[in-house]
N, C-alpha and C positions, 0 to 999 in steps of 0.2 A: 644579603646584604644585608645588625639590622639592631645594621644593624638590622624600640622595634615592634587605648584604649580599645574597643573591641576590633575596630578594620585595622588599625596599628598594628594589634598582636596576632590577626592572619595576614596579615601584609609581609610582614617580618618573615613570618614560616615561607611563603609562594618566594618570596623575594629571591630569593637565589637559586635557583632554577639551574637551565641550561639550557646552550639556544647556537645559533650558528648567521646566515647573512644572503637577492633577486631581482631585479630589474627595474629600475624608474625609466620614463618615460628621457628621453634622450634630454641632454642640458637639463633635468631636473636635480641630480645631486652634484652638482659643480658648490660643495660647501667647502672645499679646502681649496686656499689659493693655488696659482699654478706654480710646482715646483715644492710645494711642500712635501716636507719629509721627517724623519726622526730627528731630534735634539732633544739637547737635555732644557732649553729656554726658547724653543722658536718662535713660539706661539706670538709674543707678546713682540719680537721684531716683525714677524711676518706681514701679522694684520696692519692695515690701513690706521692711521691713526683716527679718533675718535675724530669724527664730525664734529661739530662747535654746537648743533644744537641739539646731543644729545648731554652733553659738559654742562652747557647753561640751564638744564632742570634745575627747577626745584621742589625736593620732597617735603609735601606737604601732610606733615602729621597730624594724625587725628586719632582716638583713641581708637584700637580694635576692639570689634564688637561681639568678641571670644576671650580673649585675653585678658589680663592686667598689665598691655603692653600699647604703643603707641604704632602706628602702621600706618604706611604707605607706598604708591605706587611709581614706579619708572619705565621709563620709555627706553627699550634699548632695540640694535638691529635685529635682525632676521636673520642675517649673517654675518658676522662681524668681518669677513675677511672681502663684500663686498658689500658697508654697509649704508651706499646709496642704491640697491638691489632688495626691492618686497617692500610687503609692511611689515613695520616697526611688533614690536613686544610688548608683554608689559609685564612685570617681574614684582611682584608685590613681595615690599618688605618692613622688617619691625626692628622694634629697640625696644629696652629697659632701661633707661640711663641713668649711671653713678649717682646715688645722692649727694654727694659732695664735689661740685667740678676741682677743686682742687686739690682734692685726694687722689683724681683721678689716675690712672696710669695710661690709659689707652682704651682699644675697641677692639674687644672680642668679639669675632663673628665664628656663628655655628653655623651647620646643616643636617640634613636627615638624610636618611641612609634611602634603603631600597634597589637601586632607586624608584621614586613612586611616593615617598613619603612628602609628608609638608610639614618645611622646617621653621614655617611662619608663628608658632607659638613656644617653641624650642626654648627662647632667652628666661620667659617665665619661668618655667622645671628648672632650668640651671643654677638662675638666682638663689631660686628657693630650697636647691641643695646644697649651693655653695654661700653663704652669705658675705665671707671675705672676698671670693669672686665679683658679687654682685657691687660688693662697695667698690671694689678695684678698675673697673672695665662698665663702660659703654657694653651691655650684651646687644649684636644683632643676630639678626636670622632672615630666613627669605624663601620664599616656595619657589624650587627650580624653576625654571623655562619647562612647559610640559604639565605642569602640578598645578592642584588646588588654587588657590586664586591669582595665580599668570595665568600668561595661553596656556590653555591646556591641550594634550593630544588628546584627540577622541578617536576610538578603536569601535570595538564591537559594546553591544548591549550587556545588561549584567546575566540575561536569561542565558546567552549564548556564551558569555566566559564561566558560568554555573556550568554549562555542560559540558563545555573544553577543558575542569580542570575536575569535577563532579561526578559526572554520567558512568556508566560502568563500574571497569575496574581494568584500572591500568596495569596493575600485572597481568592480565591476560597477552598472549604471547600470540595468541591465533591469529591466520592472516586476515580474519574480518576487522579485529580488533584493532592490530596495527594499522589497517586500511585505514579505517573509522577515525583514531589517533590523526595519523596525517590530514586527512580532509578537512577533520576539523580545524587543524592548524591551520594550514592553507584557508579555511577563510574566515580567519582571526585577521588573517595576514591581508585581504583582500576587502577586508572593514578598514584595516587600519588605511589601507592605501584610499580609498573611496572618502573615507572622512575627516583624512588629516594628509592627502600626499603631498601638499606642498610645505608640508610644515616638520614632516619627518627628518629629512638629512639636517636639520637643522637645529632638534634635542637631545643634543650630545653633551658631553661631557666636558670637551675642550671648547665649544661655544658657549656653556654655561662658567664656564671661569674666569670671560670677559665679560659676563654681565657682573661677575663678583669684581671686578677690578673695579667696576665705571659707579658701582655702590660704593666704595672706596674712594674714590675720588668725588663723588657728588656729598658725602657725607665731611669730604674738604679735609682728613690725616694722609699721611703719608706712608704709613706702614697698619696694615692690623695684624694682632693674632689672633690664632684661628684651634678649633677641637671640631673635630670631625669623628661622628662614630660611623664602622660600617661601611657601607659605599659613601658616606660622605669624608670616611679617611680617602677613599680614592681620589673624590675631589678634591680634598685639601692639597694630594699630592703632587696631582696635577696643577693645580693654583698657584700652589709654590714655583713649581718647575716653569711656568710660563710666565711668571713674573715674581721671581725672586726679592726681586727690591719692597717689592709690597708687603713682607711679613716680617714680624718680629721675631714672634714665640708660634710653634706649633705641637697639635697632641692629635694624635693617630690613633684613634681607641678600637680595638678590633677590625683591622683594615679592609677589608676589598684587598688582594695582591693585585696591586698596580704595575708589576714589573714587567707582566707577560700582557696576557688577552684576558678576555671575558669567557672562551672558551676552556682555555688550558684552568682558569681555575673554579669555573665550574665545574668542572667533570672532575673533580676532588669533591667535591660536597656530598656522594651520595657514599663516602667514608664517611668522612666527620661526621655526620647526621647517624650514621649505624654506629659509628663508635659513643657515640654520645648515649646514644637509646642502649643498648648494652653491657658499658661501665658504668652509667651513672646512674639513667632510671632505672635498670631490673634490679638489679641490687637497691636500691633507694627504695622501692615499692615491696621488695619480700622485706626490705627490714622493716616494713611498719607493716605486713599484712594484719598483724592484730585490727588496727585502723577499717582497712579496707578490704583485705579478704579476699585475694588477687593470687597468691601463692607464697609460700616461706621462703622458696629458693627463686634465683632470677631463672634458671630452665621451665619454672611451674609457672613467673608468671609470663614468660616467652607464648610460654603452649597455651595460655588461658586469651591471652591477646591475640593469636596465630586462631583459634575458635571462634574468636568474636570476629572478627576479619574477614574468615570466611563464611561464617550466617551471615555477617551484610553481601559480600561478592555475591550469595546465593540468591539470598532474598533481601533487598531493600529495606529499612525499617522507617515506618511513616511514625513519624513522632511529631504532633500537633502543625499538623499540615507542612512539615521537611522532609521529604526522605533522604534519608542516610544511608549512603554506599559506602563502601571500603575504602573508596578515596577518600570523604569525606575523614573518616576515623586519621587513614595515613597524615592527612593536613592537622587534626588538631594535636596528633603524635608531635608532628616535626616542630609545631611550633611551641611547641611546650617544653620542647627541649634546649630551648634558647634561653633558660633563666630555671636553677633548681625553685626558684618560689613558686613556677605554673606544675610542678610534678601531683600536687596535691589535687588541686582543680583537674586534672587531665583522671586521677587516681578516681575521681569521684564520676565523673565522665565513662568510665569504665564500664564501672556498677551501674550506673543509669543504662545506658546501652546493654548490658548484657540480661536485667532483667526494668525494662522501662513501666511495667502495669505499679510495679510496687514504688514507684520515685511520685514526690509531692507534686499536684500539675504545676506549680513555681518552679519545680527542677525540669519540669519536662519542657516548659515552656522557654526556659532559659539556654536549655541542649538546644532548640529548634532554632531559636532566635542566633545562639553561638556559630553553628553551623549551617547555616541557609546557605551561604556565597563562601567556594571555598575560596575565592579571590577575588577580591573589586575589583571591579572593569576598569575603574577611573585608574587602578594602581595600576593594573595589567600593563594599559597603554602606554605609560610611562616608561613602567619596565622595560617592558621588551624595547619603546623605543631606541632606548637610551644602551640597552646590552646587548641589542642585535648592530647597532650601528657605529657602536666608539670603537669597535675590534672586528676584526673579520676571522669569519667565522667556517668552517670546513662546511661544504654544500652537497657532500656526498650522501644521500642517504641510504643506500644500500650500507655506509658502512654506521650510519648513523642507527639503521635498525639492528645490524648486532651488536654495536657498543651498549647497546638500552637493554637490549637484550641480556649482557653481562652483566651490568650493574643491575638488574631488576634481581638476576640471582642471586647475586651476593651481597650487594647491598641495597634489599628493598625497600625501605622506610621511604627515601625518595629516591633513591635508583629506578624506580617503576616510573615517576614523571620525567624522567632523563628525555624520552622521546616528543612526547608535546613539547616542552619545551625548547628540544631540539630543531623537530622540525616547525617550529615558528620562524628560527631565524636561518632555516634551512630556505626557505622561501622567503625571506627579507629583501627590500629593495636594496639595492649594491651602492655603497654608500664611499665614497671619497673623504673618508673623512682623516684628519690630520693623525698621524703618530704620535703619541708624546713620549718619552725616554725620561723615567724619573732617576736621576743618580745621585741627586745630594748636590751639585756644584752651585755653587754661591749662594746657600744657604745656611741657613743659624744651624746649630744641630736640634735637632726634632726629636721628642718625645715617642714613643710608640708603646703600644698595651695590647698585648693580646692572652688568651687562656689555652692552656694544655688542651684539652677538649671540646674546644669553640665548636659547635656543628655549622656555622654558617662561613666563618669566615677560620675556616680551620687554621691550625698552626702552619702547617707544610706552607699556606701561599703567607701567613703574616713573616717567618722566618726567610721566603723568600723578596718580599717587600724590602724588610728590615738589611737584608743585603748588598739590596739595589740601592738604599737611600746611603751614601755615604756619610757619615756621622752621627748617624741615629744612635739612638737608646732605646732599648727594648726592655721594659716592665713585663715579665710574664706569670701572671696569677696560677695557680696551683689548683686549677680547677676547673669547669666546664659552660661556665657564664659566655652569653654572647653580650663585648657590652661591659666592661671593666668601672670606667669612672661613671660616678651616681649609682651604683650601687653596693651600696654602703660597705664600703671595702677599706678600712681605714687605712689601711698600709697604702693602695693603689692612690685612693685622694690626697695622703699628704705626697705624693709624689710630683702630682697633677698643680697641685697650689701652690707648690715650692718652686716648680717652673714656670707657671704663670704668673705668679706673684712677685719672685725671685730672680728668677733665671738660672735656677739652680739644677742640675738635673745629676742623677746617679752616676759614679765616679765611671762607670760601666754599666752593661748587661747583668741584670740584676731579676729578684722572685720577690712576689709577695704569698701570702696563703691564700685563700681560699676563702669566702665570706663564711662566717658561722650562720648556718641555720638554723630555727626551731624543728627538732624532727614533726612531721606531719602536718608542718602549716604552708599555708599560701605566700 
């Protein structure tokens, strides 16, 4: 999802995973009204109309104390579809706003991907990349329901999601190994219930799009637009479809495929992630081996990677108090593969690890510091909340251990996490939660961006998104970025700002190239 700073850039890589759906205690996941079902708009007749005292907030800004952005807090339900049922929420949110209110156009609201990400300082980067944006729009943004400063879900500790995604080495196939895999998940899954069970059926996806509506209406417009990269194009998609009235202009930048489940497009990512590492980096890394010294051809430096991989499987390497496994290495693979700029860092990461006595202790200390946590706990919980719960997910794991099994073969890079991930939400508590059908109907037409070689949010589900949303446009970049607008793509940006700005979008389905890089830089 990632869409994507240092827990950012392994947030990004863990992010899209794969996972599936276990039991809460009787009456505890009643989160979808009675009788809800698939629609392309339901969401927003379904639920209850907003209570008067959560309408009568008022957000009180104050500057954020991260940012160069102003932040505040809201009070929303617990459940929107019974929201005189629990305690209340609180959703912290921010702005940038227009320096001229009379230039202004409206209110762009963003989000973050993952999910897991906090999209509470997002308006800032955007401003700062787009400056006609910035004069144009009110930017907001806001940390999901779940995230950094809202309720959060708390799951397990960090020492214990270090070992869940760390410890061994997940291509091992042996039945101790697969054991080990599952148990651990299961009580991932048995923290998460202990530390957050009343609060899980209730950080989803379609319950986070009325908290986006009631930000909307307490910031007192009648319509926003909205850019969503990542899992936050899934949100936007959803947002639209359940309250169509509420958007103006919309941009879908490497989606999440919202048309299906969480599982059907998962289990496409441990492709895009091997086709990624493949075409882009072995070939990228033999053409600079002069640089770095890895191999001429992509088969030398396959086999030189495929060595290093298994001296960690075999033996651990303790580098300034980290030890690094082969998972470890797989994690900083995958997430490197989300942006040709990390191929260089990753190139150098190589060398370090295959001979670490001869690396400066600033390099070795900075490998140790890079890889300690191949995934924060705080994201973890998110995650999986939020993609074991919005989609139901297949519980079979007999067939779950040969599916992981295939993909570890063939596509190992993260075909080997197929299984943890899998059985996390193979053991998920069974979750009611609402359907949404995104098809386009009575919306503007929407923007969409995706790359021939996305590893995260592959072509196959943005092509099938793009089909589901009736009147879309699809921008598809010539290349293998997760992540199109803001990075510095001039073709994809004037796309972006000509419909933001405008309203203008491509006469059709349309390409831009590829960003130029410097060869051998970051």
């Amino acid at each position: 999802m990632h869409l994507f700073t240092k827990p950012a850039r392994w947030l990004a890589a863990a992010a899209c995973g794969l996972l599936a759906a276990a039991a809460l205690p009787a009456g505890a996941a009643g989160a979808a009204p009675a009788g809800a079902g698939t629609g392309s708009a339901f969401g927003a007749g379904s639920a209850p109309a907003v209570p008067a005292r959560y309408l009568r907030q008022t957000l009180d800004w104050q500057p954020c104390a991260s940012a160069p952005l102003e932040c505040a807090s809201m009070t929303v339900p617990r459940d929107w579809y019974h929201p005189d049922a629990g305690p209340s929420l609180t959703i912290a949110v921010s702005r940038l706003r227009a320096p001229d209110p009379a230039a202004r156009k409206g209110v762009l609201m963003m989000a973050a991907g993952g999910p897991g990400a906090s999209g509470l300082p997002r308006p800032a980067r955007l401003a700062s990349y787009s400056p006609k944006l910035a004069a144009a729009y009110d930017i907001i943004g806001f940390d999901q329901r779940g995230v950094g400063a809202s309720t959060k879900v708390v799951c397990s500790d960090q020492e214990t999601v270090d070992a869940l995604f760390g410890s061994g080495d997940l291509r091992d196939r042996s039945p101790e190994a697969v054991r080990r895999t599952v148990d651990r998940a299961r009580g991932f899954v048995r923290d998460c219930r202990r530390n957050s069970g009343d609060l899980l059926p209730y950080v989803t996806t379609d319950q986070a799009v009325h908290d986006m509506d009631l930000y909307r209406q307490l910031l007192g417009v009648r319509k926003v637009s909205y850019y969503g990269p990542s899992y936050a194009g899934f949100l936007g998609a959803y947002y639209a479809t359940e309250f169509p009235r509420s958007v103006e202009r919309v941009v879908l930048d490497s989606s999440v495929d919202f048309s299906g489940s969480w599982e059907s497009f998962m289990t496409g990512q441990p492709l895009s992630f091997q086709r990624r590492f493949e075409q882009d980096f072995l070939p990228w890394l033999a053409r600079n081996d002069a640089s770095y010294h890895q191999g001429r051809t992509p088969e030398e430096v396959r086999a030189g990677y495929e060595r290093l991989r298994a001296a960690l499987s075999g033996h651990p390497l303790d580098v300034e108090g980290t030890v690094i496994t082969a998972n470890h290495l797989d994690a900083a693979t995958s997430d490197a593969m989300y942006n040709e700029e990390k191929f260089a860092a990753l190139a150098r990461l190589l060398g370090i690890l295959q001979d670490p006595e001869r690396a400066p202790e600033p390099a070795r200390k900075a490998v140790a510091e890079q890889l300690r946590h191949p995934l924060d706990a705080g994201f973890a919980a998110d995650f999986f909340t939020v993609t074991c719960g919005d989609t139901a997910w297949s519980r079979d794991m007999r067939s779950w251990v040969r599916h992981s099994e295939e993909s570890t073969r063939t596509h190992p890079l993260v075909g080997a996490r197929e299984l943890t991930f899998a059985s996390v939400c193979a053991n998920w508590p069974r979750m009611r939660t609402p359907q949404v059908k995104v098809t386009g109907e009575g919306l503007p037409p929407v923007l969409m961006l995706g790359s021939r070689r996305d590893p995260a949010t592959h072509q196959e589900g943005v092509l099938r998104a793009h089909g589901s949303l009736a009147g879309s446009r699809l921008v598809t970049v010539e290349g293998g970025d997760h992540g199109q607008f803001q990075n510095r793509n001039a073709c994809v940006d004037a796309h972006v700002e000509a419909y933001l700005l405008d309203g203008t979008l491509p006469a059709g389905d349309t390409t831009c190239p590829a960003p130029v890089r410097a060869a051998g830089t970051d």
